[in-house]
N, C-alpha and C positions, 0 to 999 in steps of 0.2 A: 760508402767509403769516403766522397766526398765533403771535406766540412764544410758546413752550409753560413755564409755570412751571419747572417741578424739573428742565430737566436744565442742563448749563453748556455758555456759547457761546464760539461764538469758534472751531469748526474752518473751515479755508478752503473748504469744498467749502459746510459749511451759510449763508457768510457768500455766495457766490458767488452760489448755486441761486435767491435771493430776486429776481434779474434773470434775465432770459432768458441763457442762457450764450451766445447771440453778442453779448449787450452789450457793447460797447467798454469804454464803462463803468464795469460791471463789473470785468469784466478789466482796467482800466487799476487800480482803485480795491488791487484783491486783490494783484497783482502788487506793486505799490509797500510795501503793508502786510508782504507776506512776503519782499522781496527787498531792504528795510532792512534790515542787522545787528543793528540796534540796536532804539532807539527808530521806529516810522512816522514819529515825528512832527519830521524835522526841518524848519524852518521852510521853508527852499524850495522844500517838497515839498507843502506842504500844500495849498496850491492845487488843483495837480494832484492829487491825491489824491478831491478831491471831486467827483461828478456833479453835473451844472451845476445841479442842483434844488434841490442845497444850497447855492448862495450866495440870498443874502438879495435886496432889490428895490436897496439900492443899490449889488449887482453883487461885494461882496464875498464873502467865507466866513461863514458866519451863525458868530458866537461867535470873535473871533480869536484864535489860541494867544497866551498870555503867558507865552512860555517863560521859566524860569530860567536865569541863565548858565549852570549847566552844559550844560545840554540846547544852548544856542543857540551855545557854543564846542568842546563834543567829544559824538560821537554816542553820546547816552547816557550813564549811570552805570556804574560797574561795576558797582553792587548786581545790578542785571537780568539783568549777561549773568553773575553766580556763582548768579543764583537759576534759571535755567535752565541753566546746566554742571552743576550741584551737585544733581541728585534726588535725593539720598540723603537729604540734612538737613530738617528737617520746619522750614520758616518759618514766621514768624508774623504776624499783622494790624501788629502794634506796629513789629515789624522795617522795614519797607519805609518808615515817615513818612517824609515830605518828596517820596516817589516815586510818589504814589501815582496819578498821572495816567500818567506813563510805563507802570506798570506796567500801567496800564487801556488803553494804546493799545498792548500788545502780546497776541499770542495765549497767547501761556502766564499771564503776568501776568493777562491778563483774567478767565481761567479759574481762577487763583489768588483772587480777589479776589471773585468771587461766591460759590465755594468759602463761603470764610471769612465774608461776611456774614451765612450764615444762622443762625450761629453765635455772632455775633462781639457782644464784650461792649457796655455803654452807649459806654463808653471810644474803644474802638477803631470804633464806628460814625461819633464825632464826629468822630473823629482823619482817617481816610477822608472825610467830609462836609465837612468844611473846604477840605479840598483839591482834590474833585471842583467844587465850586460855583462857581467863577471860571472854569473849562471845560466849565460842564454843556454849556454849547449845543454847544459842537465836540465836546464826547463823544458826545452824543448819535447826531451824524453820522458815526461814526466806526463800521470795520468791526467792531473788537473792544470797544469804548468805549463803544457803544452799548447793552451787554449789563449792563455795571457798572449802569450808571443804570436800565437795569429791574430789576434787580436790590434795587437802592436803593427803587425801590419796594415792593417787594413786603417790603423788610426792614428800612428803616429807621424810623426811631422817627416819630412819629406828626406831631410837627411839623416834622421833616426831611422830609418827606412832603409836607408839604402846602409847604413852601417851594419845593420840587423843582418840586413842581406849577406852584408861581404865574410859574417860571419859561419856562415853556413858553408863555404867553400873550403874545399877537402875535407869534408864533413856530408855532401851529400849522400853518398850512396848508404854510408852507417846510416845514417836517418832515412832513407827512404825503406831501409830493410826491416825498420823498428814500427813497433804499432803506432806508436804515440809521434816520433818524430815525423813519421809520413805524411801526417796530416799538416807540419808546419811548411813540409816543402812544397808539397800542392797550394799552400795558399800565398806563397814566395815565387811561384812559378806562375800564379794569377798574377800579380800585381806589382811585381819587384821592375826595376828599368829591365827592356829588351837587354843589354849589355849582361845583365847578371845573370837575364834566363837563361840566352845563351851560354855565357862561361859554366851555370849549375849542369847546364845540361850536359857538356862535356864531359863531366865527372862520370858518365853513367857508359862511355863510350868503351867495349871490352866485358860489359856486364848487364847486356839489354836484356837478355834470355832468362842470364838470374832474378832482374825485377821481377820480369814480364810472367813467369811462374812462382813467383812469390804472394803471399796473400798482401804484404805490405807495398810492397816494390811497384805490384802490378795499377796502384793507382795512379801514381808517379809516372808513370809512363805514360797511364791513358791522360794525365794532365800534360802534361810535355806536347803529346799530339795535338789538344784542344787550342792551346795555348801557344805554342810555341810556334815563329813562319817556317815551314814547310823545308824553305830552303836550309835552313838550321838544324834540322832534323834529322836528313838524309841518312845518317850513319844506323838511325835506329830503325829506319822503313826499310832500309837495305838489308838488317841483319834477318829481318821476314821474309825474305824471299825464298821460296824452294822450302819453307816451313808454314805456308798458311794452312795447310789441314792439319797437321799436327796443334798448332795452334788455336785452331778453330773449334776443336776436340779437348780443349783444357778448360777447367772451370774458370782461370784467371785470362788468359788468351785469347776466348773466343769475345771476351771485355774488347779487349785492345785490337782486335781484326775488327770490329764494331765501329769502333773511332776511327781507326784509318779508314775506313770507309768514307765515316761521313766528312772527315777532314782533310784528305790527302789528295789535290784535286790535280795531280800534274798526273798525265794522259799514261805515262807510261810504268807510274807506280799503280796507278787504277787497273790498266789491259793485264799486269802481271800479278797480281791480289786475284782478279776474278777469275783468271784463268785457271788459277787450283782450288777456285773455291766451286767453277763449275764444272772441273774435269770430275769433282766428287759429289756430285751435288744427292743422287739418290743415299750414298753411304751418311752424306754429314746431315741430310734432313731427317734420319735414323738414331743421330748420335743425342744424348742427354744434354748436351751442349752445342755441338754443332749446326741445330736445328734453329737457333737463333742466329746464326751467320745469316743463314738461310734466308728464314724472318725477315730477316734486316735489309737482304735483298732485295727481295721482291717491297717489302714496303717502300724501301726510298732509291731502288736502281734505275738504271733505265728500262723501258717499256723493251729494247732486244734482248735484255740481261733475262728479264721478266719470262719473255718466252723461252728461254733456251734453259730455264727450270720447270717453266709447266712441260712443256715436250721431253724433256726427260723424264717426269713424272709420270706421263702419261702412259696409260697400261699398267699401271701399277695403283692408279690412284683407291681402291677399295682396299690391297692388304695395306697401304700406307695409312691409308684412314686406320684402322684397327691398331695402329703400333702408335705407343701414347706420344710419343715424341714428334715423328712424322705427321700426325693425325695435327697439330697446331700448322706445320708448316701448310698441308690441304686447304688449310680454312685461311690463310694469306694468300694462298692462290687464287680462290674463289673472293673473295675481298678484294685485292687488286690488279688480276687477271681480267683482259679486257675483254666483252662479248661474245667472242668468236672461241676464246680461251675458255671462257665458262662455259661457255655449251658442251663443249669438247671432253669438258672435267665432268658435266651431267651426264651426258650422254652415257658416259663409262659407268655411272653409277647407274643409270635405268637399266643398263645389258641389252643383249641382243633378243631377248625373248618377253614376249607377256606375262613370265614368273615374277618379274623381280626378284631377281635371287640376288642379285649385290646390294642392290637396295634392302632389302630385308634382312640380312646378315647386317648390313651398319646401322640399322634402326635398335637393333638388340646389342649393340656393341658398346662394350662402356666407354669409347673412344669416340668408336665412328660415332655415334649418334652424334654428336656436336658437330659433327662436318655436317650432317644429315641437316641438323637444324640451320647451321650457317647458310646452305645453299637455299632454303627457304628464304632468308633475311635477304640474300647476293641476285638472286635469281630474276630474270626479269620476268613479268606478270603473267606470258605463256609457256614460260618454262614451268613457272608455278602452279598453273592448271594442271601441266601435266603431271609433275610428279601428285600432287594432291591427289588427282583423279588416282595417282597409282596405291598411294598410301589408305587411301579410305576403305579399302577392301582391308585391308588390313587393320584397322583401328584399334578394332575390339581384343585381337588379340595380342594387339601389340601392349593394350593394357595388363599383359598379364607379366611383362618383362619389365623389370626394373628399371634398365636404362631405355626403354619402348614406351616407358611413359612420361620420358623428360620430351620425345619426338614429341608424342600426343597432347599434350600440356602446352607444348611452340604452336602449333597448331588449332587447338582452341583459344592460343591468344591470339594467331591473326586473324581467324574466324570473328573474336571477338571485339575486339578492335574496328573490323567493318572494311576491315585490309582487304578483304576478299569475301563480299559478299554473296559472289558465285561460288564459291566454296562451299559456304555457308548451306546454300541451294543443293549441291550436289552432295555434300556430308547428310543432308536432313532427311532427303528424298526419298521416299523407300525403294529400293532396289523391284526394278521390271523383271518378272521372271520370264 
């Protein structure tokens, strides 16, 4: 979701994927953009062109085109369509004036037009700035257009920057709800002066819930956390409180509990985050989503957070291995659960008897086995004898189960590898009657 600096936008597949690909949408927005000849942008298209996100509150298009005569009596210039027949000739910033919006609401042009600002002299930035600014706001929303004006940030001159910026205000939240404009806030929210993040950030204050379950909204937010100090923020860490499992449980939310994690370092947004996220720790490492909060945990928490998820797991750890969701949090356990944690998570899997009966129900399990195999990888070298010793009875028939041969397979490669040469020894040896 994030737009990533250095490379150039504007193919139809990267403008599309930003929506879920059965968005209407979407597809309505893509289609019109590439199935113009010319220009996208002619005026009784533009409407339709926009997801309903991006009209404004009083129901129009945020920023209306002021087209030129040309643009509004024949479709397009011809500069545009000789600058895309014509790849041989090497164009310039200078060449296209007067074009320079058309050129930004098409995919080639767009791609032309970031190209050249990284480069491009005092001259030709103004030249370009002039003429983007009377349409920032419809560029902004726009498939290819949108990409300029990041662009613009990241490269224009310092107080063309900060004008860009001031542009955007009373205008954030329209654009963070929009496909296309989300992406100009998050990179305004990078890079714009502290003074603007915070005022942009304010715009969002009474409407954190709606980003934060939005597909568009929710990036904007998780940028705000990345970005933004802490103490600025407060309004939007606050409105998560008494909501982190609910949240945690959302496809776009358990995003943004992820970031305040790793970013929200004052003592007492931290104690009140964890403490719903460990009152529920067996349900959300269950949940389709939730199970990455989880993750998230154990991989970057503290070592007490750490145990007070394995021990509530524990006792459970074989049907959780078997449930597809839970069965990734097992194998974080076992990954960054310390010594005495891991034994404890084996242990459960050897059982109390010489059957191996948990062990052998997750060797055939299209889940567990993957924990089965992890604890091979986690496991220190006499925990490894042991289970080996226990699985080798079992080999041959474990070859006869589908997911029993991805176990067998982990297993002849440490064998193979020389990882366990005693293995090797006691696999090979024919059994004493």
């Amino acid at each position: 979701g994030s737009p990533n600096s250095h490379s150039y936008y504007g193919s139809p597949t990267f403008g599309s994927n930003m929506s879920y690909p059965g968005s209407p949408l979407a597809h309505h927005a893509m289609q019109n953009s590439l199935m113009s000849p010319c220009s996208p942008m002619r005026r009784g298209e533009v409407n339709m062109r926009y997801p309903s996100a991006t009209r404004n509150y009083s129901g129009g298009v945020m920023g209306s085109w002021h087209m030129d005569a040309s643009l509004d009596e024949g479709f397009g210039s011809s500069l545009l369509e000789e600058f895309k027949s014509n790849k041989t000739r090497g164009f310039e910033l200078s060449e296209i004036a007067g074009h320079v919006v058309e050129f930004s609401a098409d995919q080639y042009g767009s791609r032309f037009i970031q190209q050249k600002l990284e480069t491009a002299t005092t001259d030709e930035k103004n030249m370009v700035y002039e003429e983007i600014m009377p349409h920032a706001l419809a560029l902004m929303t726009d498939v290819f257009g949108n990409y300029v004006i990041q662009k613009f940030f990241e490269h224009g001159l310092p107080p063309q920057r900060r004008e860009l910026g001031d542009k955007l205000f009373e205008n954030v939240l329209p654009l963070s709800l929009q496909m296309y404009g989300c992406r100009v806030i998050q990179k305004a929210i990078e890079v714009v002066d502290l003074d603007q993040k915070i005022k942009m950030v304010k715009e969002l204050d009474g409407h954190v819930m709606r980003c934060v379950r939005d597909q568009n909204g929710n990036h904007v937010v998780q940028k705000c956390i990345e970005c933004v100090p802490e103490e600025n923020i407060e309004f939007i860490i606050s409105t998560f409180f008494g909501h982190v499992v609910s949240l945690s449980t959302h496809p776009y939310g358990c995003r943004v509990i992820q970031r305040v994690l790793e970013h929200c370092h004052d003592p007492d947004t931290q104690s009140k985050v964890m403490e719903e996220i460990l009152s529920t720790v067996s349900m959300l490492a269950q949940d389709q989503y939730g199970n990455y909060v989880v993750q998230h945990v154990l991989e970057h928490g503290k070592p007490d957070e750490r145990t007070v998820i394995i021990k509530e797991l524990a006792g459970k750890i074989v049907q959780m291995s078997q449930q597809k969701f839970a069965s990734n949090v097992v194998e974080k356990c076992l990954t960054f659960g310390g010594p005495e944690e891991r034994e404890l998570l084996v242990n459960e899997m050897l059982g109390t008897t010489d059957e191996n009966e948990p062990l052998q129900a997750m060797m055939k399990d299209q889940f567990a086995n993957y924990v089965v195999q992890k604890v091979l990888e986690t496991c220190d070298d006499q925990q490894r004898e042991l289970i080996l010793t226990r699985i080798k009875v079992h080999l041959n028939a474990l070859k006869k189960y589908t997911y029993g041969k991805h176990v067998v397979a982990r297993i002849e490669k440490l064998v193979a590898a020389g990882e366990r040469r005693m293995a090797l020894q006691s696999l090979t040896q024919p059994q004493m009657s």
